[in-house]
C-alpha positions as CSV (number, residue, x, y, z in Angstrom):
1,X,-8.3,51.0,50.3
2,X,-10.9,50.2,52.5
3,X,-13.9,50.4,49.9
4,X,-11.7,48.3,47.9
5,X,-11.8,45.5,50.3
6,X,-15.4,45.8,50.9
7,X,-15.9,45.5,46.7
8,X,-13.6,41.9,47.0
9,X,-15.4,40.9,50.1
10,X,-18.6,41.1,48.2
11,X,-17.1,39.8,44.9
12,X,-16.3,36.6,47.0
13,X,-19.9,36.2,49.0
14,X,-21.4,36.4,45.4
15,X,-19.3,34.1,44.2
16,X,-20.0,31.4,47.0
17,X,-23.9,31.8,46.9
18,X,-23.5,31.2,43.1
19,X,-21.1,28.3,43.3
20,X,-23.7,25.5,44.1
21,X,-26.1,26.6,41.5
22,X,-23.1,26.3,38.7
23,X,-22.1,23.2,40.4
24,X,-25.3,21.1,40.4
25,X,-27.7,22.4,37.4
26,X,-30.7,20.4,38.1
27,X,-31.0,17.8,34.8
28,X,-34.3,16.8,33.4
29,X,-33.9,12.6,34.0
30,X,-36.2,10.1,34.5
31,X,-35.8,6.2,34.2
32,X,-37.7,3.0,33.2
33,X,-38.2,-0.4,32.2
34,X,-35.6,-0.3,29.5
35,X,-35.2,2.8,28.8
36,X,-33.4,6.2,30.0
37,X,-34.7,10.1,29.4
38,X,-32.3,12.8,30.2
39,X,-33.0,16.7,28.9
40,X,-34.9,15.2,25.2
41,X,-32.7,12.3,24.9
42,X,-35.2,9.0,25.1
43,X,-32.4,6.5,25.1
44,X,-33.8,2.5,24.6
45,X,-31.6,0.5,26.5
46,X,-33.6,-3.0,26.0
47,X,-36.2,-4.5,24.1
48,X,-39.5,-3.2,24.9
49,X,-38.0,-0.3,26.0
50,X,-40.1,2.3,23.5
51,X,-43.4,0.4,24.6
52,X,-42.6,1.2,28.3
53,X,-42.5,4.6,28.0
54,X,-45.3,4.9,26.5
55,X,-47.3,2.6,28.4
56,X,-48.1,5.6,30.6
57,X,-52.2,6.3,29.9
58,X,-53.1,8.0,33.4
59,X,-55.0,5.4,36.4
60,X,-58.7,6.2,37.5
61,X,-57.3,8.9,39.6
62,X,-55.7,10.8,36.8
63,X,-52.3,9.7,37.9
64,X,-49.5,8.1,35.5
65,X,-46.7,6.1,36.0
66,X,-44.0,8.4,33.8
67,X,-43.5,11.9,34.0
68,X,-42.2,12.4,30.9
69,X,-44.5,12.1,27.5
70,X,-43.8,11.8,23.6
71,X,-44.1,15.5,22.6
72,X,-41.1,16.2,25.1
73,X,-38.7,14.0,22.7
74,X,-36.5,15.6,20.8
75,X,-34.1,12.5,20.2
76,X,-34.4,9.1,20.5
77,X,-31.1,6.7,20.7
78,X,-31.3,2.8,20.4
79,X,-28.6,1.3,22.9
80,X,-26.4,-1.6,21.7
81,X,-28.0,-4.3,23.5
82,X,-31.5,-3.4,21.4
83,X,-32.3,-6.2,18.7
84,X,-36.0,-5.5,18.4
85,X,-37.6,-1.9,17.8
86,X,-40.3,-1.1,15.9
87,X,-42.5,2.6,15.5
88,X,-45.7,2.4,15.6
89,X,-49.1,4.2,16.7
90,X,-48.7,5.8,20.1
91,X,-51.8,7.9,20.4
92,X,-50.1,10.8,21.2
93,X,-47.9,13.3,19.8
94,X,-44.5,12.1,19.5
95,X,-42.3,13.9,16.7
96,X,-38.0,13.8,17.2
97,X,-35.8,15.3,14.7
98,X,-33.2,13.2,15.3
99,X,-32.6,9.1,15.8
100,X,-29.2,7.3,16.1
101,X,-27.9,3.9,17.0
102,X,-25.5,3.2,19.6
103,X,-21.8,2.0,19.0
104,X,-21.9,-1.5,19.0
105,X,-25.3,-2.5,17.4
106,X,-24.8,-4.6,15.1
107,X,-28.8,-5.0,13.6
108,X,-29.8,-1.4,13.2
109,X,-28.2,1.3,12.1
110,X,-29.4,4.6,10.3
111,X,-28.9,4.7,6.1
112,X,-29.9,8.4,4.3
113,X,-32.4,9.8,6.7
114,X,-34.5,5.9,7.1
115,X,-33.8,3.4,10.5
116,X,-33.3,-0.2,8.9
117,X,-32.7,-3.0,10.4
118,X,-30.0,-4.5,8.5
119,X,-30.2,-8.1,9.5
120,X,-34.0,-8.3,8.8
121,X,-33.6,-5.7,5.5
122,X,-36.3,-4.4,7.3
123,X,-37.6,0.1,7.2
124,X,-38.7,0.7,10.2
125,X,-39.4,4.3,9.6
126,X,-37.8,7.7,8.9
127,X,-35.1,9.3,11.5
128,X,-36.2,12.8,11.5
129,X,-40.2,12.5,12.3
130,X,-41.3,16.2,13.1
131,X,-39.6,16.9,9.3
132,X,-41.2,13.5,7.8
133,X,-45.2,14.7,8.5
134,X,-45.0,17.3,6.6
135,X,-42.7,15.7,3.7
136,X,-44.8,15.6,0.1
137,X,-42.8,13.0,-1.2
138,X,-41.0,9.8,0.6
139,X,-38.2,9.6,-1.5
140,X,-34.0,7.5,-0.8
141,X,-35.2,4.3,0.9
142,X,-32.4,2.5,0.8
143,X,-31.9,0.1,-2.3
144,X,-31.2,-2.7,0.7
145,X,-34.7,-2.7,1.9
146,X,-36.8,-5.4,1.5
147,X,-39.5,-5.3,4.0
148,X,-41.5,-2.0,4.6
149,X,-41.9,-2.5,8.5
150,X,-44.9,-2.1,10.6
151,X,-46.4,1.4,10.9
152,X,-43.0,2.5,8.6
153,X,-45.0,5.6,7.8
154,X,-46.6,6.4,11.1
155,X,-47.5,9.2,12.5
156,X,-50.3,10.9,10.3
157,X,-48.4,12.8,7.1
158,X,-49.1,15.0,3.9
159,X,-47.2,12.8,2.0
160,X,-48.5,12.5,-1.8
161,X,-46.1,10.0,-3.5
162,X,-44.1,7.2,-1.9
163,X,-40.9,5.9,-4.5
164,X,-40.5,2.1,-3.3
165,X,-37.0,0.6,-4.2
166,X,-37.2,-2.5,-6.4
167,X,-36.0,-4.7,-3.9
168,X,-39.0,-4.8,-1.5
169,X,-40.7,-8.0,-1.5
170,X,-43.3,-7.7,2.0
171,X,-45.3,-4.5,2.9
172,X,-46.4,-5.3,6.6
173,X,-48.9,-4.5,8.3
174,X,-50.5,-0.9,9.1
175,X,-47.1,0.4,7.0
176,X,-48.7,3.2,5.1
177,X,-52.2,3.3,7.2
178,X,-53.9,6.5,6.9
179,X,-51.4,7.9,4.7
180,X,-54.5,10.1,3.8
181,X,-53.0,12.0,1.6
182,X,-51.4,9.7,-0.7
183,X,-52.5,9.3,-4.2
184,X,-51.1,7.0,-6.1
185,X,-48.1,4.2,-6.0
186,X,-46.8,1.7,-7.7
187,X,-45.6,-1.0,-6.5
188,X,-42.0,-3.2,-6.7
189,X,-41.8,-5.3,-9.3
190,X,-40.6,-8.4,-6.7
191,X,-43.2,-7.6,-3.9
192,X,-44.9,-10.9,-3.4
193,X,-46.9,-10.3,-0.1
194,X,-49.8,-6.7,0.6
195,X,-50.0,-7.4,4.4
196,X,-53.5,-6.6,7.1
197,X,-54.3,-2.7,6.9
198,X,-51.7,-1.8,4.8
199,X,-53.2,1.2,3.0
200,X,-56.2,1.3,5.1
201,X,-57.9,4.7,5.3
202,X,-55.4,6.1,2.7
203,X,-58.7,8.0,1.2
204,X,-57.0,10.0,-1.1
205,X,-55.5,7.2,-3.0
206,X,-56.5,6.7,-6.7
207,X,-54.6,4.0,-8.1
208,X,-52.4,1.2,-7.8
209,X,-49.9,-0.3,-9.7
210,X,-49.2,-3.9,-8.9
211,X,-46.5,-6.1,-10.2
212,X,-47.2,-9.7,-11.6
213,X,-45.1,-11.3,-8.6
214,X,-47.8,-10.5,-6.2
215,X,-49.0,-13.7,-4.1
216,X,-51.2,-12.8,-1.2
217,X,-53.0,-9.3,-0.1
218,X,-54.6,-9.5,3.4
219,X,-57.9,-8.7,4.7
220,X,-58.9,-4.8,5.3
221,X,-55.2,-4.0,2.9
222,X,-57.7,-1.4,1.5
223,X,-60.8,-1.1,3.4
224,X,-61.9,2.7,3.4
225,X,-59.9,3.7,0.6
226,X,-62.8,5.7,-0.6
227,X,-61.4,7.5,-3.8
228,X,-59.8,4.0,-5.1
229,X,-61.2,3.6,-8.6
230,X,-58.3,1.6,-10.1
231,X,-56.3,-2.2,-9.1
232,X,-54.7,-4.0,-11.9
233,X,-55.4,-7.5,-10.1
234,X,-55.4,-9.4,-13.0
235,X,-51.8,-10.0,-13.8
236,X,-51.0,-11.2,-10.1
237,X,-50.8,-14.5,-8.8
238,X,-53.1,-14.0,-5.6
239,X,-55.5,-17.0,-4.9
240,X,-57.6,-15.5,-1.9
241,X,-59.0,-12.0,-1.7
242,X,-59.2,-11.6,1.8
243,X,-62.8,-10.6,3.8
244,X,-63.0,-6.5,3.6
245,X,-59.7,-6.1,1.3
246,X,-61.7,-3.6,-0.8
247,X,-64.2,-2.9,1.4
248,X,-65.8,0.9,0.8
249,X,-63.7,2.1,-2.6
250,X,-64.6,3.2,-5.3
251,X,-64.0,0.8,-7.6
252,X,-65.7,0.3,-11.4
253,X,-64.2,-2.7,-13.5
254,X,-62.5,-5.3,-12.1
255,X,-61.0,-8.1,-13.4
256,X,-59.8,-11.0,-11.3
257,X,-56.6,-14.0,-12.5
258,X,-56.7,-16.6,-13.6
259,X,-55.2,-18.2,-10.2
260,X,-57.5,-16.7,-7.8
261,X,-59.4,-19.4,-5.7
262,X,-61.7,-18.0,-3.3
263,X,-63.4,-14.5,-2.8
264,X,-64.1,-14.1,0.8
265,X,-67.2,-12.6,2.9
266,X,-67.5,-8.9,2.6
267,X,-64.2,-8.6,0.3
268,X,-65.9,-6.0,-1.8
269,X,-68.7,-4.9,0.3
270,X,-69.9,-1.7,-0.1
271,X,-68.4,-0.8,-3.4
272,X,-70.8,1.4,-4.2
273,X,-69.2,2.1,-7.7
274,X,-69.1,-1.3,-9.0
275,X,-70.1,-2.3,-12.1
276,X,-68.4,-4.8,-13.8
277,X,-66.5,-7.9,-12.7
278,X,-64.1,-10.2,-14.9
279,X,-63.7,-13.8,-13.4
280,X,-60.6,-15.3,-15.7
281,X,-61.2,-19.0,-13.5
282,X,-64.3,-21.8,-13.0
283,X,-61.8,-23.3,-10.5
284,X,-63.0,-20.2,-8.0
285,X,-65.5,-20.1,-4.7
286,X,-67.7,-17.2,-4.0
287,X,-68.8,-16.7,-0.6
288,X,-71.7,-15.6,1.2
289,X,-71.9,-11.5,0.9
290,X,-68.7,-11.0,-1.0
291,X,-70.0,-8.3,-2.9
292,X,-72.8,-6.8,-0.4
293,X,-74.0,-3.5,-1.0
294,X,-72.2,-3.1,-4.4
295,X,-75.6,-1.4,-5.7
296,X,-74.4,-0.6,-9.3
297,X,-73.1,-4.4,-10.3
298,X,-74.5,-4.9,-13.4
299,X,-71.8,-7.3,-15.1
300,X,-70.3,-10.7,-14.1
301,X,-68.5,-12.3,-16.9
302,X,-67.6,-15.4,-16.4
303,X,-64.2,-16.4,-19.3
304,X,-63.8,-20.2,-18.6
305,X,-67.0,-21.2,-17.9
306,X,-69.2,-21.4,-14.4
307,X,-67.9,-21.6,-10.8
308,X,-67.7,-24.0,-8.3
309,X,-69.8,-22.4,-5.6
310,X,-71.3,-18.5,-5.5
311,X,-73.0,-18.0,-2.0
312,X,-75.5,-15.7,-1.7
């Protein structure tokens, strides 16, 4: 009887010393400037919120503002006060599986794997990240999109093909940058604008197919693609090329429409592959250096007649 209330005793003691440990589990939590972290969970409460956190690059002694970094994310939740959120180039590792919105957002919600906004019709890039790098092919963008966002398809990925609903009509800025494994796309039949950067770097990227409703591509929209041979330009309705928009490919033949106005500095440079060039308007402006360093040029043909100005 004795030993058995010496055996409860103890039960009891051990029972108490382990109490406060089951009681307060110590929780992983940190807060900022519009944002929450608790044990993976990077919750955006506010606009700006993402950028906080990751505004965290250590001080002169080493020391940063957050303790918590991007590779510790395994979730990210946009509250319901959010109405502007965007991925985009960190500089460090940052990979979630998952991303949700919170009840009561009205302008983003998640559609087959892909964060849009909905009131923009905007992709601003794929839910499941650590999955997406290593994705061959980018395929279910909802049929509803018609802006691929900025840095969409951030971080670095293997992906080889991208399948772009017909309804896009904008490809912003940096959206498919050093995508470096891509080789080939075609693009929407109603995509109008080819923002800055937009396939910069993509170096395995052979060809592109553009539609005829194709208005304006910006400057650098494929600097260093260095395996580009092919661009069906002359069917579009573009009237700049931009300075450096096919700086260092590899293209051969070109042929430029009909509405195409000016050819700015350096918008070919260094295509080292270049031999031939189609000019399908005299209404057109060549300035200084627009096709500096393109060693092979042999051909300029001219089909209505001279230009107003070639610089040097």
């Amino acid at each position: 009887m004795k030993s058995l209330k010496v055996t409860i005793l103890t039960l009891l003691v051990l029972m108490q010393l382990s109490a406060p440990t089951l009681s307060f589990a110590k929780t992983d939590y940190e807060k900022g400037v519009g944002w929450v972290f608790l044990d993976g969970v990077l919750t955006i409460t506010a606009n700006g919120g993402m950028e906080d956190f990751f505004n965290n690059d250590p001080d002169q002694n080493g020391k940063r503002r957050y303790q918590h970094r991007g590779y510790e994310v395994k979730s990210v939740v946009i509250g319901k006060n959010v109405t502007q959120f965007h991925m985009f180039a960190f500089g460090e590792d940052f990979y979630p599986t998952t991303m949700s919105v919170e009840s009561g957002n009205s302008i983003f919600s998640v559609v087959d794997g892909w964060l849009l906004n909905t009131k923009t019709k905007t992709l601003i890039c794929a839910t499941d990240l650590d999955r997406f790098t290593w994705m061959p092919v980018a395929r279910k963008i909802p049929d509803s999109v018609e802006i691929i966002g900025v840095d969409a398809f951030y971080p670095y990925n293997h992906i080889i093909q991208i399948h772009l609903p017909d309804s896009v009509t904008e490809i912003a800025e940096d959206a498919f940058d050093m995508c470096s494994d891509l080789e080939s796309i075609q693009l929407p039949p109603k995509l109008k604008i080819i923002s800055r950067a937009t396939f910069g770097g993509c170096t395995s990227l052979l060809k592109v197919e553009m539609g005829t409703s194709i208005e304006k591509i910006d400057e650098y929209a494929f600097a260093n693609c260095y395996s580009l041979e092919r661009v069906n330009l002359e069917n579009t309705r573009i009237t700049v090329l931009n300075s450096n928009v096919f700086s260092y490919t590899r293209l051969r033949n070109v042929v430029l429409p009909d509405t195409l106005r000016v050819i700015e500095t350096d918008a070919f440079t260094s295509c080292w592959d270049l031999y031939s060039i189609t000019v399908c308007s005299d209404d057109i402006v060549f300035q200084h250096d627009a096709f500096a360093e393109c060693d092979k040029l042999r051909k300029i043909i001219f089909t209505k007649g001279v230009p107003k100005s070639m610089g040097k």
